[in-house]
Residue, then its C-alpha position, 0 to 999 in steps of 0.5 A: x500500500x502506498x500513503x500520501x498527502x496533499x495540501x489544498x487551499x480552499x477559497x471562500x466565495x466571499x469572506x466569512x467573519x467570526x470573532x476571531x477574524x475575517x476568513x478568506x481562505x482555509x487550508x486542508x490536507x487529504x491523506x491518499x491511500x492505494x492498493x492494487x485494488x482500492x483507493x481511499x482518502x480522508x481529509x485532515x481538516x485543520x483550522x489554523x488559531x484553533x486547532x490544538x494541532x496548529x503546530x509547525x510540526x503538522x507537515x513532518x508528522x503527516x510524513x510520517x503517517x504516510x511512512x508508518x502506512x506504508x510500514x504496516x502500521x496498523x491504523x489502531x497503532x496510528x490512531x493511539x499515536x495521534x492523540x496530540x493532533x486529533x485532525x490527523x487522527x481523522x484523516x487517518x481513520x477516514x483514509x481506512x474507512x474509505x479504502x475499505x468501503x466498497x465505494x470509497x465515498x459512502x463511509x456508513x452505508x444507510x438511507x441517508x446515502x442511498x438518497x432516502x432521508x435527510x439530515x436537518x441542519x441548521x443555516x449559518x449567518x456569519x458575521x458581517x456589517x448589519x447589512x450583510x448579516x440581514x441580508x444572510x438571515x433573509x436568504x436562509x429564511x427564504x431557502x427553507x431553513x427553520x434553524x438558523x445560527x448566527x456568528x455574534x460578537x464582532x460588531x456591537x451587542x445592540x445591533x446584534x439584538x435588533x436583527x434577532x429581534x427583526x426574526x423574532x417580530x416574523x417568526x415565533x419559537x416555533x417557526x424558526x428555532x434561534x442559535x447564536x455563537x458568540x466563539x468566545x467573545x464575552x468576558x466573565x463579567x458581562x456575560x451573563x446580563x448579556x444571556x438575559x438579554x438573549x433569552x428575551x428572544x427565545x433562543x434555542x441555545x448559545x454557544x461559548x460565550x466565553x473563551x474556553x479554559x476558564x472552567x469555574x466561570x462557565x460552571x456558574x454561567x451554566x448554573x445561572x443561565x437563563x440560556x443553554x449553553x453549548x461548548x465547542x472550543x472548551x472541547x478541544x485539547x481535552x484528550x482523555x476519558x478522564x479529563x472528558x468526565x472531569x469537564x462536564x462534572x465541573x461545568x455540567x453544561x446544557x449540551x456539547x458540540x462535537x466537531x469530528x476534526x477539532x476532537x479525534x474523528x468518529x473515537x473521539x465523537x463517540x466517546x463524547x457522545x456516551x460520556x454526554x448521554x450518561x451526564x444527561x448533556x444534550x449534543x450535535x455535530x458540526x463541521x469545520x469548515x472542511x471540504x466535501x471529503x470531509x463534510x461527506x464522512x461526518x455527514x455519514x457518521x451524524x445520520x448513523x448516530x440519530x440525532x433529532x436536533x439540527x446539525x451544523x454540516x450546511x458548510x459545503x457551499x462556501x468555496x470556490x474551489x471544493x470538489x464536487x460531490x453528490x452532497x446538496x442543501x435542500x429546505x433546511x436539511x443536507x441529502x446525499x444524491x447517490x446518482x451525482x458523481x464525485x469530482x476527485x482529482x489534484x488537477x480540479x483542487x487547484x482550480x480557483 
């Protein structure tokens, strides 16, 4: 067996802002495996400023999988050798899955892939001047979304409120279910007179609203709240059973989110997964600004785990230059058209 990686770049249609800057394009890489027989390929999906394994030793150590596969090195030993760089760990697992499939791109056979159900996703607002985040929320309406998520805490917190209340004053709760993501950007102090404002407007849920590591301040934030909270960067960096158990026993948060990439690709997701459900922690999954390859596997593997919530997989649509797949955004939810073909080749990623 032959093991190799590419990097790609992927271009943003238009930039994406969120509250750690304004993103105009976004790296990957792909781990490309080949016997005589079959072809595989997973997608390590870093996120430079937020991924734990943002090291400027990424390319050496994916040299080295690449080396170690071509070994024998099982994919179990790999995994277990990855734990710091959880990205890898995805794309590996993903790679092998996909060798071993029968058709490389369908990971977790079932309706979804056989183009019979679809998964409920929510529609994403990034963040922007009020013009451009109207503008977004009045697109995602009209394409059928009835979940909508928006990225706040770049521009000022009274503006933000205006355009929840604008949805708010044409669609109840019941209508139209509201998230918002603030990535962080409140400080202890103020974060919770600022979740009463919000849980004025019946949201569904806030995500970090402060930045991670501060564990004892989102502990009382949790218990005060009159908003959920979900994490999503306190998850990351966070590598054992023990320490998984020890964060939602201290912070006991209302739900977690799960981004495969950021936290060891489906082992790590899964383990989340059973720790949330023993501690009564509500949970879904989100992309991170993979490709298709990416995007594909955790669509795949979200379907299988029966989750009634929206997902954040609504990702697919923002490059220029992703490969085309048989991935589409219908009425709010992702679906998997099994007659479209995919468009895999290293000439088409380098078109811009």
């Amino acid at each position: 067996m032959t093991a190799t990686f590419q990097k790609h770049i992927l271009i943003f249609k238009r930039p994406s802002g969120t509250s750690r800057g304004i993103l105009n394009s976004k790296e990957t890489y792909f781990i490309i495996l080949k016997t005589e027989e079959s072809f595989g390929v997973g997608e390590c999906g870093l996120l430079r400023g937020l991924s734990i394994d943002d090291r400027p030793d990424y390319d050496a150590e994916l040299e080295g999988v690449c080396e170690n596969i071509a070994l024998g090195v099982s994919e179990e030993d790999l995994y277990e050798a990855l734990t710091e760089f959880p990205s890898i760990q995805f794309g590996v697992e993903t790679a092998f899955k996909s060798l071993h499939s029968e058709n490389p791109f369908e990971l977790f056979p079932s309706e979804f892939t056989r183009g019979e159900a679809a998964i409920p996703i929510n529609g994403l607002v990034w963040m922007g001047d009020k013009g451009f985040m109207k503008e977004q929320i009045s697109e995602k309406l009209k394409q059928g979304f009835t979940c909508i998520k928006m990225k706040i805490g770049a521009i000022d917190f009274k503006t933000e409120i205006e355009l929840l209340k604008s949805i708010r004053k044409e669609f109840s709760a019941s209508e139209v279910e509201l998230r918002v993501d603030s990535n962080g950007a409140f400080s202890p102090k103020e974060a919770l007179e600022k979740l009463k404002v919000l849980s004025d407007l019946n949201l569904h849920s806030i995500e970090q609203p402060i930045k991670q590591g501060q564990w004892q301040e989102m502990a009382r934030l949790c218990e005060e709240t009159p908003l959920p909270i979900a994490l999503d960067e306190e998850l990351i960096g966070v590598f054992s059973e023990e320490e998984k158990k020890n964060l939602l026993e201290t912070i006991k948060p209302q739900f977690i989110i799960l981004k495969p990439s950021l936290i060891g690709g489906f082992r790590g997701s899964d383990s989340w997964i059973n720790l949330a459900e023993k501690h009564n922690t509500g949970w879904w999954i989100t992309s991170a600004l993979e490709s298709n390859v990416g995007l594909n596997a955790i669509a795949q593997y979200t379907y299988t785990k029966n989750s009634k919530l929206p997902q954040g997989l609504g990702t697919g649509s923002l490059y220029t230059n992703n490969i085309e797949s048989p991935l589409q955004v219908l009425n709010g939810t992702l679906n998997y058209n099994p007659k479209k073909e995919w468009i895999f080749s290293f000439d088409y990623f380098h078109r811009s």
